[in-house]
gemmi code that builds the backbone of each chain (N, CA, C; Angstrom):
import gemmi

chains = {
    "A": [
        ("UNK", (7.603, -20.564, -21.716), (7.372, -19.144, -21.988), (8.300, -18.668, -23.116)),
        ("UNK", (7.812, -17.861, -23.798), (8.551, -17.419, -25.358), (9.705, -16.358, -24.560)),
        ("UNK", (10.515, -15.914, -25.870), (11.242, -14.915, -25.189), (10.137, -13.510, -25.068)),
        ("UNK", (9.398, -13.607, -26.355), (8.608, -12.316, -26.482), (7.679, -12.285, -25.122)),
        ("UNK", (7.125, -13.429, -24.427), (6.529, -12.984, -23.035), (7.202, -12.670, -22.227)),
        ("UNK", (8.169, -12.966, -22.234), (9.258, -12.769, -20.888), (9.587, -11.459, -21.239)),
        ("UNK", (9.956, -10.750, -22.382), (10.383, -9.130, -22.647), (9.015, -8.406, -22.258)),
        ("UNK", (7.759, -8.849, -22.899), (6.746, -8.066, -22.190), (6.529, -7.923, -20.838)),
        ("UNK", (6.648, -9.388, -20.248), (6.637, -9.161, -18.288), (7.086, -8.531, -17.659)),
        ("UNK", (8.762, -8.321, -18.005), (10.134, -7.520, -18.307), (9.194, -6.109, -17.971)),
        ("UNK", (8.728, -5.925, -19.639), (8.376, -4.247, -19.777), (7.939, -3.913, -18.363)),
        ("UNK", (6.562, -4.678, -17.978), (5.515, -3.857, -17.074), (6.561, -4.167, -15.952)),
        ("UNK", (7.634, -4.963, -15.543), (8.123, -4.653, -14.608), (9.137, -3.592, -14.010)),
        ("UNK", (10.004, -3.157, -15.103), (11.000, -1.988, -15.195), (9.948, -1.061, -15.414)),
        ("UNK", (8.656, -0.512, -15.745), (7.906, 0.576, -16.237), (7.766, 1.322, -15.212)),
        ("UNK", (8.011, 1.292, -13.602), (7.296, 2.256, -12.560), (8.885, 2.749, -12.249)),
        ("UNK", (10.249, 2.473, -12.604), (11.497, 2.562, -12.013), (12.158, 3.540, -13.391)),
        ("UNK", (11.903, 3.646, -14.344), (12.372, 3.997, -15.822), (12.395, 6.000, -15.495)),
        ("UNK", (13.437, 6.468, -15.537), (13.456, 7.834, -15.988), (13.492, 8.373, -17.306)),
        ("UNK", (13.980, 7.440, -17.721), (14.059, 8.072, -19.314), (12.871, 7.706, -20.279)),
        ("UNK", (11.902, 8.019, -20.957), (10.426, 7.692, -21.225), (10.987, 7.761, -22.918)),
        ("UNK", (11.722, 8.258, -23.728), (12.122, 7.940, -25.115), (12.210, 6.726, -24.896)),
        ("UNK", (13.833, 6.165, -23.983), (14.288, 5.121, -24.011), (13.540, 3.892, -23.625)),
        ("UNK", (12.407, 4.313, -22.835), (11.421, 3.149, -22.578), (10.506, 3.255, -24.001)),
        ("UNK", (9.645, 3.710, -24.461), (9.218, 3.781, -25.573), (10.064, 2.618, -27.005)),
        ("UNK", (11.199, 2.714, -26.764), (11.942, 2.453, -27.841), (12.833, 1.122, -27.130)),
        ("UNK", (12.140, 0.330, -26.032), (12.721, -0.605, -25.533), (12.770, -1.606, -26.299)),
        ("UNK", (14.002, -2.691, -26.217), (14.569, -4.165, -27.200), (15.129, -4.462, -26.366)),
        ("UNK", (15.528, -5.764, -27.143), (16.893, -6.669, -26.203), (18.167, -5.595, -26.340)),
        ("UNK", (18.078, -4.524, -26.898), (20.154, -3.761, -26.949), (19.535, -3.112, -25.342)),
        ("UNK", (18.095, -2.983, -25.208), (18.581, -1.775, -24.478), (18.686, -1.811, -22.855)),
        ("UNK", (19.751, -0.971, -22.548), (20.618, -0.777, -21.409), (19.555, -0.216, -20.154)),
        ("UNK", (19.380, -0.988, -18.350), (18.882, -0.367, -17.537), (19.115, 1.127, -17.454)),
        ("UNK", (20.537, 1.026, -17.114), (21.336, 1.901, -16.568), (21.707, 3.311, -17.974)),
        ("UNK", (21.806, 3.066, -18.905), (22.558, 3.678, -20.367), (21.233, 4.610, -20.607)),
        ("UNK", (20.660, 3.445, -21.117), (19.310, 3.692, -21.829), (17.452, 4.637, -20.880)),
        ("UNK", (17.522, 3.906, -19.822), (16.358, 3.745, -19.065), (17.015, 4.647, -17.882)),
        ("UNK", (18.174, 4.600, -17.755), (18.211, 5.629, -16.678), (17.483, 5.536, -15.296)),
        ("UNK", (17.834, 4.107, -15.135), (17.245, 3.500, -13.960), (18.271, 3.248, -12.408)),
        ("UNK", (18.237, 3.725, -11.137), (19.228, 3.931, -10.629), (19.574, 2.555, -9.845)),
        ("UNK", (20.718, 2.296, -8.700), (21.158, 1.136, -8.597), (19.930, 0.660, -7.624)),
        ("UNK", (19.277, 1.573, -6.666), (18.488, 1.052, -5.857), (17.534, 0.227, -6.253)),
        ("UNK", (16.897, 1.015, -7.620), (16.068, 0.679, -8.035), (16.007, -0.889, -9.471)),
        ("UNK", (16.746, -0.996, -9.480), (17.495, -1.919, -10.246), (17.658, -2.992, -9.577)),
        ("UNK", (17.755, -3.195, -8.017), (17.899, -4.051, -7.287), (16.042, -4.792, -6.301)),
        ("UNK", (15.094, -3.588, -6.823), (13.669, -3.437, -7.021), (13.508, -4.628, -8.025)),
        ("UNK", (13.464, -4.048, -9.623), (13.504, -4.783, -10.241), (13.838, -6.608, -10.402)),
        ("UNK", (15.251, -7.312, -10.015), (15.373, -8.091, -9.784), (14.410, -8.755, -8.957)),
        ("UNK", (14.114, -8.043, -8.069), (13.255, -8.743, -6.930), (12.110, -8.918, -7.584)),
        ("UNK", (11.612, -7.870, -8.244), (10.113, -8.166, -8.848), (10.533, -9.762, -9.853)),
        ("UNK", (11.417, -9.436, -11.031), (11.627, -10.689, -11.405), (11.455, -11.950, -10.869)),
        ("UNK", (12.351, -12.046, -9.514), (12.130, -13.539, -8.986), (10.711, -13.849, -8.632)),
        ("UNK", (9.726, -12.561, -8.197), (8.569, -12.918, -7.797), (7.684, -13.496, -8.982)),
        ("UNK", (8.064, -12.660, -10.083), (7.167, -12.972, -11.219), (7.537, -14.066, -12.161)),
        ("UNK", (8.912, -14.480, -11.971), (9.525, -15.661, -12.701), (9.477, -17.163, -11.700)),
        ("UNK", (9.372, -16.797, -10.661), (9.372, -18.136, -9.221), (10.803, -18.766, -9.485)),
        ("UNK", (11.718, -17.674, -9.650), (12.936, -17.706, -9.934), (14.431, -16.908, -8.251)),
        ("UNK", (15.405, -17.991, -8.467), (15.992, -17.212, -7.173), (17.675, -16.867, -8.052)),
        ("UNK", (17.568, -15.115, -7.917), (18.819, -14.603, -8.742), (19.696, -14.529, -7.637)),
        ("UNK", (21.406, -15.309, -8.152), (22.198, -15.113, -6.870), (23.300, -13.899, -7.517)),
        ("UNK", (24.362, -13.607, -6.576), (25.071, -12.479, -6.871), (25.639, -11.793, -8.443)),
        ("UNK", (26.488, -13.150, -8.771), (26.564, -12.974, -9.971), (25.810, -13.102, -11.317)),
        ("UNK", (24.552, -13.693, -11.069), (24.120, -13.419, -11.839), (23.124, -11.847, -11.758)),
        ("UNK", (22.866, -11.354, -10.792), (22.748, -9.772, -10.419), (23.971, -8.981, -11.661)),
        ("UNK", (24.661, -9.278, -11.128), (26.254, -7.997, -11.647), (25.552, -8.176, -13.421)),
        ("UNK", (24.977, -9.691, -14.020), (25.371, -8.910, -15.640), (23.771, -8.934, -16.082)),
        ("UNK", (22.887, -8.404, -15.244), (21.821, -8.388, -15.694), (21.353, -6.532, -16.124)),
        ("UNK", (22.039, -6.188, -16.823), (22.603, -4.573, -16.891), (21.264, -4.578, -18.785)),
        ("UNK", (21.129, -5.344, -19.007), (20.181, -5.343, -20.435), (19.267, -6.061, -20.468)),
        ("UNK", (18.413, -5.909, -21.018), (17.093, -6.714, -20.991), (17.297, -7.910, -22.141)),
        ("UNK", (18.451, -7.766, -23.097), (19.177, -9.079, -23.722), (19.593, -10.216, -22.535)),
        ("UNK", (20.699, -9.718, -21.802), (21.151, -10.209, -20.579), (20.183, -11.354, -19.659)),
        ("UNK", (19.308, -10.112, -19.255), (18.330, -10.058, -18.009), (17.606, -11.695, -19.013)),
        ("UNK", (16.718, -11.811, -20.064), (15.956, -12.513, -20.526), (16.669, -13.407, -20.686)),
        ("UNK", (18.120, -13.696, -20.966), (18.988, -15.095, -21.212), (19.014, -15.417, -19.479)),
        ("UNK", (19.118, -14.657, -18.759), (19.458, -15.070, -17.267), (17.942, -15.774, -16.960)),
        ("UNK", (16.685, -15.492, -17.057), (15.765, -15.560, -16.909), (15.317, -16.996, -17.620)),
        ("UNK", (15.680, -17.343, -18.844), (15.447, -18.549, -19.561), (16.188, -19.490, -18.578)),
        ("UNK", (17.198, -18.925, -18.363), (18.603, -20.180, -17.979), (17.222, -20.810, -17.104)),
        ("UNK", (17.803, -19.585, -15.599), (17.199, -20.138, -14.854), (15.609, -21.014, -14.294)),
        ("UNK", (14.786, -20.854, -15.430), (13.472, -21.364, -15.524), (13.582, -22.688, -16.316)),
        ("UNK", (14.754, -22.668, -16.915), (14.902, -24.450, -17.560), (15.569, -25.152, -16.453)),
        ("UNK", (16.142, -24.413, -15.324), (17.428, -25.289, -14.706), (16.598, -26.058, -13.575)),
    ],
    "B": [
        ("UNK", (30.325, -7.173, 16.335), (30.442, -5.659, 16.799), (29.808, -5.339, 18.263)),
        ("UNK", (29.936, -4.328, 18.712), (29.236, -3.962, 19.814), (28.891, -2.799, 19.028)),
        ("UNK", (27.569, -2.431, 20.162), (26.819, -0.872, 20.028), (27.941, 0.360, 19.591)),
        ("UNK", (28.962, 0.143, 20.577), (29.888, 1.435, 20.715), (30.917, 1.121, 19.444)),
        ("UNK", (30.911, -0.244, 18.743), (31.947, -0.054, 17.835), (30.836, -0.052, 16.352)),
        ("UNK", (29.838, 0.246, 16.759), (28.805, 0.521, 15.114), (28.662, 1.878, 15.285)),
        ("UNK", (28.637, 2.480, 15.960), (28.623, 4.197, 16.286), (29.655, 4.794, 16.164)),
        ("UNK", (30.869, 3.988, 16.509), (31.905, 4.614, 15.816), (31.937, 4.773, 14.128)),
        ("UNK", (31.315, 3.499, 13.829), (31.962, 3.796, 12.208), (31.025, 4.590, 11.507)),
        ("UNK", (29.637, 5.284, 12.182), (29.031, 6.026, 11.681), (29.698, 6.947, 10.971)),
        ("UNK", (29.779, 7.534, 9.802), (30.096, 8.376, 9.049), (29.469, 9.669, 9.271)),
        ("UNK", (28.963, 10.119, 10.613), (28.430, 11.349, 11.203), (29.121, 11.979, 12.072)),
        ("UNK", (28.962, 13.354, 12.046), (29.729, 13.784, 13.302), (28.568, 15.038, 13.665)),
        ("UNK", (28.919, 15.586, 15.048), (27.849, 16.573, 15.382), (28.403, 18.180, 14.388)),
        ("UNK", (26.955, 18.537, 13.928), (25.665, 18.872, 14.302), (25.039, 17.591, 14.015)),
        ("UNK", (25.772, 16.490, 13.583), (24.461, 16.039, 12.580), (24.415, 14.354, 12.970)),
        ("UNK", (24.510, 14.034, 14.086), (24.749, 12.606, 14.423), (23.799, 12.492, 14.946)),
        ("UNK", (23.012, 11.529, 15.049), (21.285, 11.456, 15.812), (21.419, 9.959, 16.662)),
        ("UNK", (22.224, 9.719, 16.777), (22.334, 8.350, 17.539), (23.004, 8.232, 18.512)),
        ("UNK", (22.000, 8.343, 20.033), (22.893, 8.333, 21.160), (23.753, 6.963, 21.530)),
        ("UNK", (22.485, 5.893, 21.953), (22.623, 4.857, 22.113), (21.710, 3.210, 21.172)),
        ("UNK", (22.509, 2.194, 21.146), (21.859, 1.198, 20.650), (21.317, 0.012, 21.819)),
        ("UNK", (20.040, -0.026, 21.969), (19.682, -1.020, 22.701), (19.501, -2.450, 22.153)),
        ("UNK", (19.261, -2.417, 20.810), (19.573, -4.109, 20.927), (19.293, -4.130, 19.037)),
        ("UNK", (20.305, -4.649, 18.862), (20.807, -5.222, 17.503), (20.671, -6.881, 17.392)),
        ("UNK", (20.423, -7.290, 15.711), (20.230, -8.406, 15.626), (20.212, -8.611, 13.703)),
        ("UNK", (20.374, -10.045, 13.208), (19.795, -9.552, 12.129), (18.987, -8.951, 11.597)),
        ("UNK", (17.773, -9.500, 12.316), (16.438, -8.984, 11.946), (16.022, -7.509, 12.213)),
        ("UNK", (17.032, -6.808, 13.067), (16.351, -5.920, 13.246), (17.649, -4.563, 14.338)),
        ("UNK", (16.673, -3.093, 14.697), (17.640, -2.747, 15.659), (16.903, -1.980, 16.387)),
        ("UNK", (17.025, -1.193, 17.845), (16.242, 0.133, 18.531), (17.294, 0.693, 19.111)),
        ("UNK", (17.124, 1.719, 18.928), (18.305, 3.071, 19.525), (17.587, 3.938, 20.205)),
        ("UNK", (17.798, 5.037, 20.004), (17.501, 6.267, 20.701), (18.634, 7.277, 20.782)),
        ("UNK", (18.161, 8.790, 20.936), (18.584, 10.191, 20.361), (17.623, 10.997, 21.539)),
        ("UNK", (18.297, 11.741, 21.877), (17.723, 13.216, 22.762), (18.172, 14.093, 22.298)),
        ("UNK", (17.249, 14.916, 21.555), (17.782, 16.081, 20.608), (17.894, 17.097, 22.017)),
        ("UNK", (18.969, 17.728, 21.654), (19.423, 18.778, 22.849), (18.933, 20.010, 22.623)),
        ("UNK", (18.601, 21.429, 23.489), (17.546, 22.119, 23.590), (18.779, 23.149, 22.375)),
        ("UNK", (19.687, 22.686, 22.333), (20.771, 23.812, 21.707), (21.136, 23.553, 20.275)),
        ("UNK", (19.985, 22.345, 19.612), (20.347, 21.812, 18.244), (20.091, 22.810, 16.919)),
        ("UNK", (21.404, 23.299, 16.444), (21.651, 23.867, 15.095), (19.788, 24.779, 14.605)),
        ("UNK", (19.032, 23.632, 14.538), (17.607, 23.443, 13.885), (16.600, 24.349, 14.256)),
        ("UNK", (16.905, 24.409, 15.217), (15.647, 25.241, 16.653), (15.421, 26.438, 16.212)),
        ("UNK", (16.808, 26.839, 15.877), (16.586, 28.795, 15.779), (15.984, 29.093, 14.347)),
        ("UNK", (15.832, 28.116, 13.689), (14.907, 28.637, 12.415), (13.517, 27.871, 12.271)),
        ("UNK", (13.559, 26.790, 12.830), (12.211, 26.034, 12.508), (11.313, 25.787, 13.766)),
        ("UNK", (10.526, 26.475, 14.345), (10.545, 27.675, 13.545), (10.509, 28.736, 14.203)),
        ("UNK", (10.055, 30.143, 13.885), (11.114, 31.492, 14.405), (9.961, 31.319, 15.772)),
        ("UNK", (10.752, 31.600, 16.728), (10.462, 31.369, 17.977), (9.212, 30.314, 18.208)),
        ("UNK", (9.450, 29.248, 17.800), (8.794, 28.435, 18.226), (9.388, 27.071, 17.740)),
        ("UNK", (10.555, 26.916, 18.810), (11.134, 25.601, 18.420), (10.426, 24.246, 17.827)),
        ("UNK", (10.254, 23.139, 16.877), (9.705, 22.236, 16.935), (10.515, 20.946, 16.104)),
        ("UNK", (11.260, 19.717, 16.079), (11.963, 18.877, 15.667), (11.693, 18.682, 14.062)),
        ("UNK", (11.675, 19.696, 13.061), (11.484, 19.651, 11.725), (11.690, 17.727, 11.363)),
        ("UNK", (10.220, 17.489, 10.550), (9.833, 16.136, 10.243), (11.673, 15.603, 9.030)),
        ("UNK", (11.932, 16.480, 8.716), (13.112, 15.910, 7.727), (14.498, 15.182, 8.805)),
        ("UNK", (14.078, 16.022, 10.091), (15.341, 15.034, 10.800), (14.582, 14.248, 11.755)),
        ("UNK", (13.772, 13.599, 11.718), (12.986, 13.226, 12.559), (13.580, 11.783, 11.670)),
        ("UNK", (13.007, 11.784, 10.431), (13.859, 11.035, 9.084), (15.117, 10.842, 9.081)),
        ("UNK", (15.940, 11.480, 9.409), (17.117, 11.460, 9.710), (17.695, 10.794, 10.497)),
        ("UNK", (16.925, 10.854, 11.563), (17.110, 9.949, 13.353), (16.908, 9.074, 12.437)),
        ("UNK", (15.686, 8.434, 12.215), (15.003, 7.010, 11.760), (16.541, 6.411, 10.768)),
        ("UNK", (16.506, 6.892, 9.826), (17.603, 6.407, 8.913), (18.658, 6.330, 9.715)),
        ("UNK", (19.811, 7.070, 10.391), (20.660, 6.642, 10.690), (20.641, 4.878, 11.892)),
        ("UNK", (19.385, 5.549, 13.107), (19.543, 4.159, 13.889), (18.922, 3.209, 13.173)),
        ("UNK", (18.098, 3.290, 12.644), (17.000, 2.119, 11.913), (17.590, 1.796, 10.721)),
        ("UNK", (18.158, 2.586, 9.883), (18.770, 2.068, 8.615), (20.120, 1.422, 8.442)),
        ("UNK", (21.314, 2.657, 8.544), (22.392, 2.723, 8.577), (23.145, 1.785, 9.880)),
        ("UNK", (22.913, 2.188, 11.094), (23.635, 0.927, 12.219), (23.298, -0.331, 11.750)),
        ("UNK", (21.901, -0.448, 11.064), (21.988, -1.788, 11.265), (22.731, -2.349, 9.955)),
        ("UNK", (22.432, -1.584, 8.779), (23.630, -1.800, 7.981), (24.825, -1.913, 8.310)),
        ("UNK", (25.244, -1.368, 9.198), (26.790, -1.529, 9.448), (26.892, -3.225, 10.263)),
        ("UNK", (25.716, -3.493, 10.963), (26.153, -4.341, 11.526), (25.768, -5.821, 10.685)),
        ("UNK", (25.443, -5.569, 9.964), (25.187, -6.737, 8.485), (26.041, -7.017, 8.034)),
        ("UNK", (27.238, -5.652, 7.445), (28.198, -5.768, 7.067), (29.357, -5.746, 7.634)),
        ("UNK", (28.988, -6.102, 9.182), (30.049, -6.173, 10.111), (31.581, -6.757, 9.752)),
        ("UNK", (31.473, -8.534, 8.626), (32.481, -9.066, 9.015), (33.051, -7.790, 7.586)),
        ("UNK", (32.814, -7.438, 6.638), (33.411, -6.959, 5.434), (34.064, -5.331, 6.204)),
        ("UNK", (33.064, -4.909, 6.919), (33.601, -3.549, 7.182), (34.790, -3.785, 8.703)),
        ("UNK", (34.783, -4.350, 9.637), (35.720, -4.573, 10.743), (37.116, -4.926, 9.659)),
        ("UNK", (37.582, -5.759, 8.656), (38.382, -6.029, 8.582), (38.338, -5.199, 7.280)),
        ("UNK", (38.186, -4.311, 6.334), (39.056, -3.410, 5.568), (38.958, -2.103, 6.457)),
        ("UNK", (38.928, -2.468, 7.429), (38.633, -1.012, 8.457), (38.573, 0.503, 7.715)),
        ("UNK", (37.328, 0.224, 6.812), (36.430, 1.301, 6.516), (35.754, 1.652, 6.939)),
        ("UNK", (35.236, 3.096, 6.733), (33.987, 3.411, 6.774), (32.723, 3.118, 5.871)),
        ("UNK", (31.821, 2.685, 5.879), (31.003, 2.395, 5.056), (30.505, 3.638, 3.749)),
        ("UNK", (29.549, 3.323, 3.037), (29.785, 4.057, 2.012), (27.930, 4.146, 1.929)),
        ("UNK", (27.330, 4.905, 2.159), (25.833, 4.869, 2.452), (25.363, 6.165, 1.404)),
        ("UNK", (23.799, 5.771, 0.585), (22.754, 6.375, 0.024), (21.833, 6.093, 0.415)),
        ("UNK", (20.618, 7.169, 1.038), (19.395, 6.751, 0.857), (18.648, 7.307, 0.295)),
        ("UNK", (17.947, 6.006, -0.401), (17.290, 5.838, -1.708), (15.944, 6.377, -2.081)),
        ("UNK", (15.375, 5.977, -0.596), (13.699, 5.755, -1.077), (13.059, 6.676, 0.949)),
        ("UNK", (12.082, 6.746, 0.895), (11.163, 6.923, 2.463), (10.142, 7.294, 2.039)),
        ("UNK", (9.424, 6.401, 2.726), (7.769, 7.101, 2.760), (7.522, 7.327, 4.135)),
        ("UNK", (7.319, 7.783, 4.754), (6.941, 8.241, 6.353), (5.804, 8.969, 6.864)),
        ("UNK", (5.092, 8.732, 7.735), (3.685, 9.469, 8.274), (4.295, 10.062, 9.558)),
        ("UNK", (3.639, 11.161, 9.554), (4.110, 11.772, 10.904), (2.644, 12.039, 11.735)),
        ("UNK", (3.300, 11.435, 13.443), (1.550, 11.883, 14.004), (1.465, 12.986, 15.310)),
        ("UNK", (2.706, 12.868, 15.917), (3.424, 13.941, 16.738), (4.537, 15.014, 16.928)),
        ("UNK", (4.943, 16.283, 17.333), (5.675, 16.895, 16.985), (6.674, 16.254, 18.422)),
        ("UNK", (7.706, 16.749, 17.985), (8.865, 16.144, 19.102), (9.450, 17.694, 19.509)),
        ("UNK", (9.373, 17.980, 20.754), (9.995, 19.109, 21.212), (11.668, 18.772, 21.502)),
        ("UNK", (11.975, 20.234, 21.781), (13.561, 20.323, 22.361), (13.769, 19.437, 23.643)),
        ("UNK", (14.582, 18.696, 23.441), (14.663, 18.125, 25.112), (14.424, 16.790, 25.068)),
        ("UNK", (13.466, 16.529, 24.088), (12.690, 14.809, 24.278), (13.388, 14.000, 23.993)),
        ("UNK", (13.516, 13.000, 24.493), (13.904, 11.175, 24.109), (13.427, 10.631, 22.710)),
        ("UNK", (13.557, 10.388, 21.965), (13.133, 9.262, 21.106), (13.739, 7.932, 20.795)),
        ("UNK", (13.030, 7.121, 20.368), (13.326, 5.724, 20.682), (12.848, 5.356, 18.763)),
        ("UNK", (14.062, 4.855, 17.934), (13.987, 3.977, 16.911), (13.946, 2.643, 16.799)),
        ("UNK", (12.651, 2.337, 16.386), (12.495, 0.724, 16.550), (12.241, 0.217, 14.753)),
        ("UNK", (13.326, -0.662, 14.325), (13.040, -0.616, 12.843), (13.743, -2.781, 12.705)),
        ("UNK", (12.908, -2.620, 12.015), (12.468, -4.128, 11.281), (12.995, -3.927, 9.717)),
        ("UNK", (14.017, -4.979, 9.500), (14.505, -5.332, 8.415), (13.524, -6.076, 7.334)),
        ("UNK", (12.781, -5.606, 6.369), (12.174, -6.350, 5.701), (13.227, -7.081, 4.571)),
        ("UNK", (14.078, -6.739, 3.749), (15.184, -7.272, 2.844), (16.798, -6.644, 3.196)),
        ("UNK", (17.662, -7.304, 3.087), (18.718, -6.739, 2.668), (19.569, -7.909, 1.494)),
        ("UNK", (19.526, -7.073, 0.246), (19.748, -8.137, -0.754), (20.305, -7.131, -1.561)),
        ("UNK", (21.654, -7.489, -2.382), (22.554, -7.054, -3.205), (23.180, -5.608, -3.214)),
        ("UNK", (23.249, -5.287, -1.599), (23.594, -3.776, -1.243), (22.337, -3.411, -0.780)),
        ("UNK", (21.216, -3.398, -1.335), (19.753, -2.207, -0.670), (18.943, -3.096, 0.627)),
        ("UNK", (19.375, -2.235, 1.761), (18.577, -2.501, 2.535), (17.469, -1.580, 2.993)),
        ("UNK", (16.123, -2.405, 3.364), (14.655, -1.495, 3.082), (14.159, -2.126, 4.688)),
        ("UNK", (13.891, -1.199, 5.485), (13.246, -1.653, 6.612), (12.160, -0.494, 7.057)),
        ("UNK", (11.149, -1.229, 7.863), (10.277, -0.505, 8.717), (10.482, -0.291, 9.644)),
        ("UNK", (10.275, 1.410, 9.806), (11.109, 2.010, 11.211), (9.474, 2.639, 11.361)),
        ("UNK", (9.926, 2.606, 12.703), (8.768, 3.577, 13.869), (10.085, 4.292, 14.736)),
        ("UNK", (9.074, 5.307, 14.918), (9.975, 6.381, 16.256), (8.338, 6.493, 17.178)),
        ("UNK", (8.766, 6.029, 18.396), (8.072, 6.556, 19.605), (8.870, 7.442, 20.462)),
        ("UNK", (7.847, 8.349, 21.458), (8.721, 9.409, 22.258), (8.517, 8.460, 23.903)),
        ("UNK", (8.760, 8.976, 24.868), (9.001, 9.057, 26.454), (8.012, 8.203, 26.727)),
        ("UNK", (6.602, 9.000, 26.428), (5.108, 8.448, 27.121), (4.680, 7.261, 26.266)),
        ("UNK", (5.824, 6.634, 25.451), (5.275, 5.490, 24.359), (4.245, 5.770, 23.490)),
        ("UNK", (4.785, 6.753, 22.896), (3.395, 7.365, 22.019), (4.001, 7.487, 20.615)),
        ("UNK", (3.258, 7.027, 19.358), (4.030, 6.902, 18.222), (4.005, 7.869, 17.782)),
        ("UNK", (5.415, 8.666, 17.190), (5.834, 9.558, 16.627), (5.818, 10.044, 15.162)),
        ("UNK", (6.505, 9.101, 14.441), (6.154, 9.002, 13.229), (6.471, 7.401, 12.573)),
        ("UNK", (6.593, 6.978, 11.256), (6.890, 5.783, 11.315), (6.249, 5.534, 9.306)),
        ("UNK", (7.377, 4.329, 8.903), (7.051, 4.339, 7.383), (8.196, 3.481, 7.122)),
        ("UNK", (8.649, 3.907, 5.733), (9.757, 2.727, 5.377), (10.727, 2.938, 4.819)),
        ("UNK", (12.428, 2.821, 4.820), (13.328, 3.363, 4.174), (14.161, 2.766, 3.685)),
        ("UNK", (14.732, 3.007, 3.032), (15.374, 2.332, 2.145), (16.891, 2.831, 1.141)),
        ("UNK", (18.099, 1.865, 1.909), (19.441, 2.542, 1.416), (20.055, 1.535, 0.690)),
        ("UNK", (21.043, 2.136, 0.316), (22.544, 1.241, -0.702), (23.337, 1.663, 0.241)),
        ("UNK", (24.160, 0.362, 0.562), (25.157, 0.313, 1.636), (25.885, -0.956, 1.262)),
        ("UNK", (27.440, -0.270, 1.237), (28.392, -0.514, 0.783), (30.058, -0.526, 1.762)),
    ],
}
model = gemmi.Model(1)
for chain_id, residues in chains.items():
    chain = gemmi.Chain(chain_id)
    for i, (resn, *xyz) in enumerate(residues, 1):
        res = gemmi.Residue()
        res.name, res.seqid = resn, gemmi.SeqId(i, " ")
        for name, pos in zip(("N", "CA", "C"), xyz):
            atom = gemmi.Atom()
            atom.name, atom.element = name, gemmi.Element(name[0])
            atom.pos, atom.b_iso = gemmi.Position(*pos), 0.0
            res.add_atom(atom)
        chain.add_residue(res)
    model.add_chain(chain)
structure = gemmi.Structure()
structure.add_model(model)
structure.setup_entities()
């Protein structure tokens, strides 16, 4: 999988949790859950979960704590789908 | 933990504590129960002479026994030994309501842990009353810390 599919899968998955609708509009690898998207911790912990479902991927603690960017999130996401 | 030492660390006190007793805790899961008393805070406005258990604490019951105890008792070994109190948000509820609960009645919280993963725990709670009749019931969901 490219990085560019994995940022699109990404999109539709953060898209139902996102408060901030500029900052989604204007989403990249800089931009921030929490900064940018204005996405809260509950829901952030939503997210992950959707990830593992949609990646057939299992995220453990620390890699949770630095998945705070969709730069981040997509390097965590490669790792773990090569490992 | 025992029942009586997860009720202690509830972070509630009356008017606003909804958890009498815990009948049976586990990972998977917990059931309590609450008898709202005929003299609760709530009565004299909701509504004007016509007492009835307003659906927001009905939610309230549910979350504390169904959500929160059993959070505490997840995080039993972390919270017994910095002898804190826990640190609780809730996040999310969707809930159907199908009966009104008068002054006086029993209710019984029966709630099923579907996840607890990286702080948010999300479970399905039901409340039945006396005659085993379902009360209300849906799904909630906290950060607990």
């Amino acid at each position: 999988m490219t990085k560019q599919e994995i940022i699109q899968k990404l999109t539709s998955i953060v898209k139902p949790y996102i408060q901030n609708e500029e900052g989604f509009k204007n989403i990249s690898e800089n931009t921030d859950f929490i900064n940018d998207l204005e996405i809260n911790s509950a829901n952030l912990v939503d997210i992950i979960l959707d990830v593992e479902d949609e990646f057939k991927i299992h995220i453990d603690n620390d890699s949770m704590e630095k998945m705070m960017s969709v730069k981040e999130t997509v390097a965590i996401i490669q790792a773990k789908m090569n490992a | 933990m025992n029942q009586t030492e997860i009720i202690n660390k509830l972070p509630y006190s009356t008017p606003f504590l909804f958890v009498d007793e815990l009948t049976d805790i586990s990972e998977n899961g917990v059931s309590g129960n609450y008898t709202f008393k005929v003299t609760e805070y709530f009565y004299k406005g909701h509504f004007k002479e016509n007492p009835i258990t307003p659906g927001v604490i009905l939610t309230e019951t549910m979350a504390q026994i169904g959500l929160v105890c059993l959070g505490i008792f997840l995080l039993k070994d972390i919270i017994s030994s910095e002898k804190t109190t826990p640190q609780i948000a809730l996040t999310s509820n969707n809930i159907d309501f199908f009966l009104p609960v008068l002054p006086g009645e029993k209710v019984t919280v029966i709630s099923e842990k579907e996840f607890f993963r990286f702080n948010k725990l999300k479970c399905t709670v039901k409340m039945i009353n006396s005659k085993n009749e379902l009360v209300c019931r849906g799904t909630i969901s906290g950060m607990i810390r």
